[in-house]
C-alpha atoms as one frame of an Amber mdcrd trajectory, in Angstrom:
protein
   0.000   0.000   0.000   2.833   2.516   1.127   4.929   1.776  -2.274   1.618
   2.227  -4.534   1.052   5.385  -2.864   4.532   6.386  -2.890   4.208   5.789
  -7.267   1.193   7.529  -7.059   2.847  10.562  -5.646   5.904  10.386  -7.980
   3.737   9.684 -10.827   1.585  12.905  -9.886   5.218  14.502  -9.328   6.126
  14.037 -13.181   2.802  14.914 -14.714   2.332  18.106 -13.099   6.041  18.769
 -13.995   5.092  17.959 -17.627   2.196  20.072 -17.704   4.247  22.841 -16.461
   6.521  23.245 -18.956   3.791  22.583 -21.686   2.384  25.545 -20.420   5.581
  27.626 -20.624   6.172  26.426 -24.071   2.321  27.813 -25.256   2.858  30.634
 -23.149   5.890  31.250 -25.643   4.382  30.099 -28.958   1.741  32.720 -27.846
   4.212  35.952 -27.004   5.212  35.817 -30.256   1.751  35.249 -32.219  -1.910
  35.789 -32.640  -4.659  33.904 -32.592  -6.582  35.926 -35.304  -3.484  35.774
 -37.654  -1.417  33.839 -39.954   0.993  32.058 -37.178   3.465  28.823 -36.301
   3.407  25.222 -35.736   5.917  24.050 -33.531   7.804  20.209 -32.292  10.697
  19.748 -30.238  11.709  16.181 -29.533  15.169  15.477 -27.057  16.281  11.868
 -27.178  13.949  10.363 -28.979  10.952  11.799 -26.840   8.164  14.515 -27.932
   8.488  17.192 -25.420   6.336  19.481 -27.314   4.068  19.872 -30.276   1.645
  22.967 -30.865  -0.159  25.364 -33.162  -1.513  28.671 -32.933  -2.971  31.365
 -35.439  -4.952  31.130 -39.139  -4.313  28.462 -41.694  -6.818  30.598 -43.919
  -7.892  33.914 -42.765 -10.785  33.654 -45.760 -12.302  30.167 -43.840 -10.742
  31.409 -40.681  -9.472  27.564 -40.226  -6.818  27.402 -37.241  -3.511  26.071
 -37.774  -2.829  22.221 -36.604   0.480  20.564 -35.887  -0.513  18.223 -38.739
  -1.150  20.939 -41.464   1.430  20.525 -44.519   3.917  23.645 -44.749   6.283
  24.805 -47.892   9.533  24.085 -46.351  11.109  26.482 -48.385  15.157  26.382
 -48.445  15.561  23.084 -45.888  14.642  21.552 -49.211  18.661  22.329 -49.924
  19.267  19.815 -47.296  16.757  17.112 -49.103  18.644  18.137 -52.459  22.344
  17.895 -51.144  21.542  14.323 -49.471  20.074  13.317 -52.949  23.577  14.096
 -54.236  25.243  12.040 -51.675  22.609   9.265 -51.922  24.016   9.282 -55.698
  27.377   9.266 -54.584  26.971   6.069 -52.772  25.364   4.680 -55.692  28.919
   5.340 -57.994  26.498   7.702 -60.371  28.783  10.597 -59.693  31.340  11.815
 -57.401  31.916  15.479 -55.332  34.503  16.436 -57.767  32.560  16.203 -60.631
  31.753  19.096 -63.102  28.234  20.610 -63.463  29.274  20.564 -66.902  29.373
  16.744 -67.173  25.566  16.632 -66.475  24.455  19.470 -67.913  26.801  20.065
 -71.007  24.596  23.000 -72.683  24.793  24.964 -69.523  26.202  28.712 -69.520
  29.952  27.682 -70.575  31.386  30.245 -67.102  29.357  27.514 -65.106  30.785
  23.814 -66.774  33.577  23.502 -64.485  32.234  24.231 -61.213  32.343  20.961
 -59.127  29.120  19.757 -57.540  30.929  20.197 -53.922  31.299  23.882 -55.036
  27.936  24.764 -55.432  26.673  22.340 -52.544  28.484  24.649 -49.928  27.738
  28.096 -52.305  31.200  28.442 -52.966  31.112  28.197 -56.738  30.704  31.643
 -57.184  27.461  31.299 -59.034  24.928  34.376 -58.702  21.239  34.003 -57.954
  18.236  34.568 -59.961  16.170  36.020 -57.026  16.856  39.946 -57.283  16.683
  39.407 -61.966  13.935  41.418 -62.558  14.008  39.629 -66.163  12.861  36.330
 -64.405  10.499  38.086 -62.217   8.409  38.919 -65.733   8.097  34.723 -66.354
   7.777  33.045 -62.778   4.395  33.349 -62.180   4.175  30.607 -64.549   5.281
  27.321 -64.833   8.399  26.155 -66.902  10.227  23.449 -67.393  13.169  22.668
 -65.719  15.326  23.273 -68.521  13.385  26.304 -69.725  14.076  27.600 -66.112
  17.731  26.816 -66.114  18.230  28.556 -69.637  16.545  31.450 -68.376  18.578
  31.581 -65.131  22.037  31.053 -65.692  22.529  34.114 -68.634  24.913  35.625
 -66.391  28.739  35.299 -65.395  29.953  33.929 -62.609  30.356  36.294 -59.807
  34.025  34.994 -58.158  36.282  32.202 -58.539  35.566  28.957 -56.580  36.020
  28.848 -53.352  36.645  32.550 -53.299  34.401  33.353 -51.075  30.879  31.997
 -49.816  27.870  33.196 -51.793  24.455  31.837 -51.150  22.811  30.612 -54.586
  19.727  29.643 -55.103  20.845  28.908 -58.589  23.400  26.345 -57.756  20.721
  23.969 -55.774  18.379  24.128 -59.075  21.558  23.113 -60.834  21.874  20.156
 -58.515  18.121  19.282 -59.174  18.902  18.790 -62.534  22.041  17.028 -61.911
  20.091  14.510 -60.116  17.476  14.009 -62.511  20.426  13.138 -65.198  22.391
  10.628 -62.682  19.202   8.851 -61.429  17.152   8.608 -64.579  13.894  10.003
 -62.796  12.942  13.563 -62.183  13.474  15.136 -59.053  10.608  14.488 -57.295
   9.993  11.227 -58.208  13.595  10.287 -57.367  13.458  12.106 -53.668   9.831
   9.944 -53.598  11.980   6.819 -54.248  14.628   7.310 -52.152  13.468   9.090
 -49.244   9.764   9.886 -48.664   8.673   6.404 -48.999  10.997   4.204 -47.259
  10.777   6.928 -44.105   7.056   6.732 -44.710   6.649  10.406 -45.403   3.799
  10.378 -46.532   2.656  14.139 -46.406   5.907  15.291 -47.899   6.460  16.074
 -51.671   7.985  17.719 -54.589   5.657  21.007 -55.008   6.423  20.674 -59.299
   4.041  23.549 -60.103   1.560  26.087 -58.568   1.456  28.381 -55.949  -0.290
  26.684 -52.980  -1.305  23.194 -51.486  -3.658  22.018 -49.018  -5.431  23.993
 -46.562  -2.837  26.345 -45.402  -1.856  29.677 -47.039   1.022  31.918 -47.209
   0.408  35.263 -46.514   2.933  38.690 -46.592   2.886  41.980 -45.187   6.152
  43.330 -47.172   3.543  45.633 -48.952   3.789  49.072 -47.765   0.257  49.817
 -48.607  -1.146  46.701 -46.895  -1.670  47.588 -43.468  -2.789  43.235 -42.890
  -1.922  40.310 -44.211  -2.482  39.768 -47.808  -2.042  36.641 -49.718   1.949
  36.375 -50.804   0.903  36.108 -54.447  -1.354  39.412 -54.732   1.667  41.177
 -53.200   1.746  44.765 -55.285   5.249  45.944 -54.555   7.402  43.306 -55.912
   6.566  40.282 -58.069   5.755  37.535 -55.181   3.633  35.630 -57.766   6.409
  32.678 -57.741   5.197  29.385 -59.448   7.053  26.154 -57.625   8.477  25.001
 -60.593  10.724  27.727 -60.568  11.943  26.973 -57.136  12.424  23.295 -57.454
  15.087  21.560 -55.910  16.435  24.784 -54.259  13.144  25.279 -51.992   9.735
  23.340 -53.486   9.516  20.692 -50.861   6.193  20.897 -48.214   6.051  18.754
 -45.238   4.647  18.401 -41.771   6.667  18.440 -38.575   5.900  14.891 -38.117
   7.611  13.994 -41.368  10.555  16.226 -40.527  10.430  14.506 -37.017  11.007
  11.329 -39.246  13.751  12.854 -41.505  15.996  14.437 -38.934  16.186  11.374
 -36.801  17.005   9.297 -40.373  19.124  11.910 -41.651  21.328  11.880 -38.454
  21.645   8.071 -37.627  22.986   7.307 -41.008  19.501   5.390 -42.222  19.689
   8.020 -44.917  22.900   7.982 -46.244  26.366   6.927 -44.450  26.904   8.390
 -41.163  30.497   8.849 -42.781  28.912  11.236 -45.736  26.271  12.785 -43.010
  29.503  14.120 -41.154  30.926  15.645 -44.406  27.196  17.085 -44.771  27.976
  18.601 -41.813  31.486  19.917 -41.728  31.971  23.604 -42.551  33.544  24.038
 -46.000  37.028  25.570 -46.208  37.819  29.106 -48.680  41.273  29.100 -50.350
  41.995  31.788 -47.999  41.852  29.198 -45.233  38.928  30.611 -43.559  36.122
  27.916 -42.472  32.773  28.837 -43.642  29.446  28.424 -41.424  27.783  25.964
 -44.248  28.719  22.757 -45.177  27.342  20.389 -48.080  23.246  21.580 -47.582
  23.548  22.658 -44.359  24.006  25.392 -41.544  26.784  25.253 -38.801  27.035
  27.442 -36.358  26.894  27.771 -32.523  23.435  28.803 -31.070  23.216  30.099
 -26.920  27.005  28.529 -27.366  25.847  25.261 -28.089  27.006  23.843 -31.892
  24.053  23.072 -34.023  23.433  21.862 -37.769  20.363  23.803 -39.288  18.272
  25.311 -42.129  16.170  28.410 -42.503  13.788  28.366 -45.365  11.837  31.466
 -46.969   9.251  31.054 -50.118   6.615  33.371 -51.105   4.044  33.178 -47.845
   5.590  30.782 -45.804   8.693  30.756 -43.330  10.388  27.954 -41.985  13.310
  26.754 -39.575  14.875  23.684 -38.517  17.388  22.840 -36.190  19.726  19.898
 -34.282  21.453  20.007 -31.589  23.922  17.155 -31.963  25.305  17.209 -28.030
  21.804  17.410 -26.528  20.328  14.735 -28.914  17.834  17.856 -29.711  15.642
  18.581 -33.064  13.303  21.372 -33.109  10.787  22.723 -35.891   9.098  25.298
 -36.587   6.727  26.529 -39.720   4.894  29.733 -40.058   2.520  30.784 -42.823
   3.667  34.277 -42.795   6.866  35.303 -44.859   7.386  38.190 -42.497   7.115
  35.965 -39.072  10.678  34.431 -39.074   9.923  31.263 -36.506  13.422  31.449
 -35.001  13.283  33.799 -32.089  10.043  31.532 -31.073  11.961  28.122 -31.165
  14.787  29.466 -29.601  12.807  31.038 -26.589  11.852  26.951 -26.336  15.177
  25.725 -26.493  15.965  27.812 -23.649  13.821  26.733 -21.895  14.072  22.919
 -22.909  17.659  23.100 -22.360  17.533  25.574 -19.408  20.017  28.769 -21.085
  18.614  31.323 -19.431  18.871  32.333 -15.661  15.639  31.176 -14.176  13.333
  34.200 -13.048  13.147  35.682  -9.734  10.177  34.224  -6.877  12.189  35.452
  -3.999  10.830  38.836  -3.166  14.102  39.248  -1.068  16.161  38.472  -4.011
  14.471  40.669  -6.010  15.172  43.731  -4.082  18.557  43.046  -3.763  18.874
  42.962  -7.481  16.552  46.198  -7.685  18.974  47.606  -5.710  22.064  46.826
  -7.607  20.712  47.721 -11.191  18.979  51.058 -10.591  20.923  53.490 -12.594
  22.162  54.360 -16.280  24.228  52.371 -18.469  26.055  54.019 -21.473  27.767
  51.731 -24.665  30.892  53.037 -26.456  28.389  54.622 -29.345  26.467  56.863
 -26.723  23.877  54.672 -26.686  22.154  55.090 -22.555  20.177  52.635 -21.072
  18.042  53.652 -17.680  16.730  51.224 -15.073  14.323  52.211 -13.047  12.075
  51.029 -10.051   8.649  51.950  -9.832   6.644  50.566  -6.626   7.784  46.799
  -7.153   7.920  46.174 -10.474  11.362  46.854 -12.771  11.913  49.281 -16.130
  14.004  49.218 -18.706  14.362  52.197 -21.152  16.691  53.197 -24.067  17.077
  56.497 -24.877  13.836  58.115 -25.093  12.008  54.961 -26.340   9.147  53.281
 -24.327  10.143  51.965 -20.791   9.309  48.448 -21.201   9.004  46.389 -18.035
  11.427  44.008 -17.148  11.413  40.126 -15.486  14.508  39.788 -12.791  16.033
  36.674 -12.424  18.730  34.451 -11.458  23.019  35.190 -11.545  22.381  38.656
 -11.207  20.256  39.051 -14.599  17.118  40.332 -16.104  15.041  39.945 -19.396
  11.808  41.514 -21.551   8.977  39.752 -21.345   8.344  37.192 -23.609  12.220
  36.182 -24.357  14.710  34.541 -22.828  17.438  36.593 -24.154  18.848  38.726
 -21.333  20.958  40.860 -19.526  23.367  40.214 -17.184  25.120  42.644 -14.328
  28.632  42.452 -13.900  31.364  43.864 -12.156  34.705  44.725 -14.317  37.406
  47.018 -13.370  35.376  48.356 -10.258  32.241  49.385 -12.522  29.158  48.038
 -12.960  28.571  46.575 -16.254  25.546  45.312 -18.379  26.028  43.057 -21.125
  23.132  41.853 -23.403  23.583  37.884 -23.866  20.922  36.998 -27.053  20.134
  33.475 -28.008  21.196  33.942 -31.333  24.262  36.156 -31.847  25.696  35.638
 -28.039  27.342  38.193 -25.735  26.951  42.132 -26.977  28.638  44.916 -25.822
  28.882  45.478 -22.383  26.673  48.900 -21.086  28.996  50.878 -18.593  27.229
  52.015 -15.200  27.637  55.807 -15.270
């Protein structure tokens, strides 16, 4: 009786401690949207377990249909990742090798482009322009094309450095690849990545998007007009051509997917079920300029430290739709995150959740006592090298933060001497160096700031 009850009471222990920090993870997902808007879906999954899944805003602000963690997203650019493993999948297959020429596969191509090497324009350091700012291709690509008929039109101009140079992020390179693939597999690019991948991982709401604008029941909306004062759909967009048929995109972003089947393909992807765990690690190794400098992309994918911690990722932008995905290699972590807004980047949300998952951030103040004590110590103003003066304040209990003359915004104390905004788990932290007080931002994403001088 006494061990049943003590289970009971551990069991009621962990549930209430799950339910807790699903509530701080919708409390996030819901700083950072609306409910009566275009919004996010969100998962994060740490070793092998769902820790959280959820979905908030408008899949179609016509029907007014809310977003579900099972709606299908455009992926946009972590389609680069599908592509580049393609390449590799190839690779293991003896259809081609890294060092091969674009030229061998595609021998009618723009004669600047034949000799780039497929590892040059995997890691965007083929020197290879994009097509995305040519207003020339803006007048076709609301339509759809062929993929040849796209790559003819696309690759008129001349290369923009030697190889290896420098990096240079091109959109252009990954259609290249598509094509490439098409040629060493015998089977078009979606049909090949159907094959290959989405079947065998039973993906089955993930697919090639070979022409049109939309799919399912979820839309992508914009506000990048300046005479739009709400969301419009991406496509009716007035002030620059955002009328983008897929088949124009491709192999460099045309992919739409569910966080379930991402779920599936990150876990495959990183365990070597895809390809080799040998070729995944070259995948994920930053490529090298012949200046000597490391680069923070590899063969399809993102490396760089986030909050300190090293990470692989992929960001991904198309007409309407934003999307991010990210592993944490040391912490066994995946998180991702899809928005139907191409003006809501999802990464500040899933990396409030990270923090939180993976505890980042000092934890905020309960102890009245400790709060005071920290009142006491950060009341004052705070100057950085360019002038710039920050002023904290204390008004009854509660604790200000303003910049200059912009709006005092009300701040959350919390542990090791630190404080944040509401809804974000960047922060600030107090220090002392050389006998001043110091503040020094520490953000999620690009890490410790300059310090702010106590004056």
């Amino acid at each position: 009786m006494v061990r049943f009850i003590v289970l009971s009471v551990v069991i009621g222990m962990c549930t209430f401690s799950v339910l807790a920090k699903t509530l701080k993870f919708d409390a996030v997902l819901q700083c950072h949207n609306s409910r009566s808007e275009p919004g996010m879906v969100v998962r994060l999954e740490q070793s092998d377990k769902l820790i959280y899944s959820g979905a908030i805003g408008i899949a179609d602000l016509k029907t007014m249909r809310p977003l579900q963690v099972d709606d299908v997203f455009q992926i946009g650019s972590i389609t680069k990742t599908f592509t580049a493993a393609a390449i590799f999948k190839l690779l293991e297959s003896n259809k081609l090798s890294l060092k091969d020429p674009v030229g061998k596969f595609i021998p009618n191509i723009n004669p600047h482009y034949k000799h780039l090497t497929l590892e040059h324009i995997l890691s965007h350091t083929s020197g290879l322009p994009d097509y995305l700012d040519d207003p020339t291709v803006h007048q076709v690509w609301g339509e759809y094309a062929s993929i040849e008929d796209v790559i003819n039109r696309i690759t008129r101009k001349s290369v923009q450095s030697n190889p290896t140079e420098k990096y240079s992020y091109s959109n252009l390179g990954y259609i290249l690849l598509g094509k490439v693939i098409e040629v060493a597999s015998g089977l078009p690019y979606s049909a090949y990545l159907e094959e290959v991948f989405f079947k065998p991982l039973q993906m089955k709401n993930t697919f090639v998007m070979t022409k049109g604008l939309s799919v399912g029941n979820v839309q992508g909306y914009t506000t990048r007009d300046p005479a739009a004062k709400q969301y419009i759909k991406a496509e009716k967009l007035i002030s620059r051509s955002w009328k983008v048929d897929r088949s124009w995109i491709y192999s460099s972003g045309a992919i739409a997917s569910t966080l379930a089947d991402m779920s599936r393909w990150n876990k495959a992807l990183s365990s070597g079920e895809v390809i080799t765990l040998q070729n995944f690690t070259l995948m994920a190794t930053k490529a090298r300029l012949n200046s000597g400098k490391y680069i923070k992309y590899g063969l399809g994918l993102n490396i760089q430290p986030l909050a300190t911690i090293d990470s692989l990722s992929h960001e991904g932008m198309v007409p309407g739709f934003f999307s991010w995905n990210v592993h944490f290699p040391e912490h066994n972590l995946f998180a991702t995150a899809f928005s139907n807004a191409d003006t809501k980047h999802p990464g500040p949300m899933l990396l409030d959740m990270i923090a939180l998952q993976l505890k980042l951030s000092p934890e905020p103040l309960i102890d009245s006592q400790k709060v005071k004590q920290l009142a006491q110590k950060l009341v004052g103003r705070y100057q950085s090298s360019s002038s710039k003066v920050l002023t904290i304040s204390l008004e009854g209990n509660t604790l200000y933060a303003q910049y200059g003359d912009d709006i005092k915004r009300k701040i959350i104390p919390r542990e090791d001497s630190s404080f944040s905004h509401e809804c974000t788990e960047n922060y600030f932290q107090l220090r002392e160096n050389a006998g001043k007080s110091e503040i020094v931002p520490i953000y999620l994403y690009q890490g410790e700031q300059e310090a702010l001088i106590k004056f």
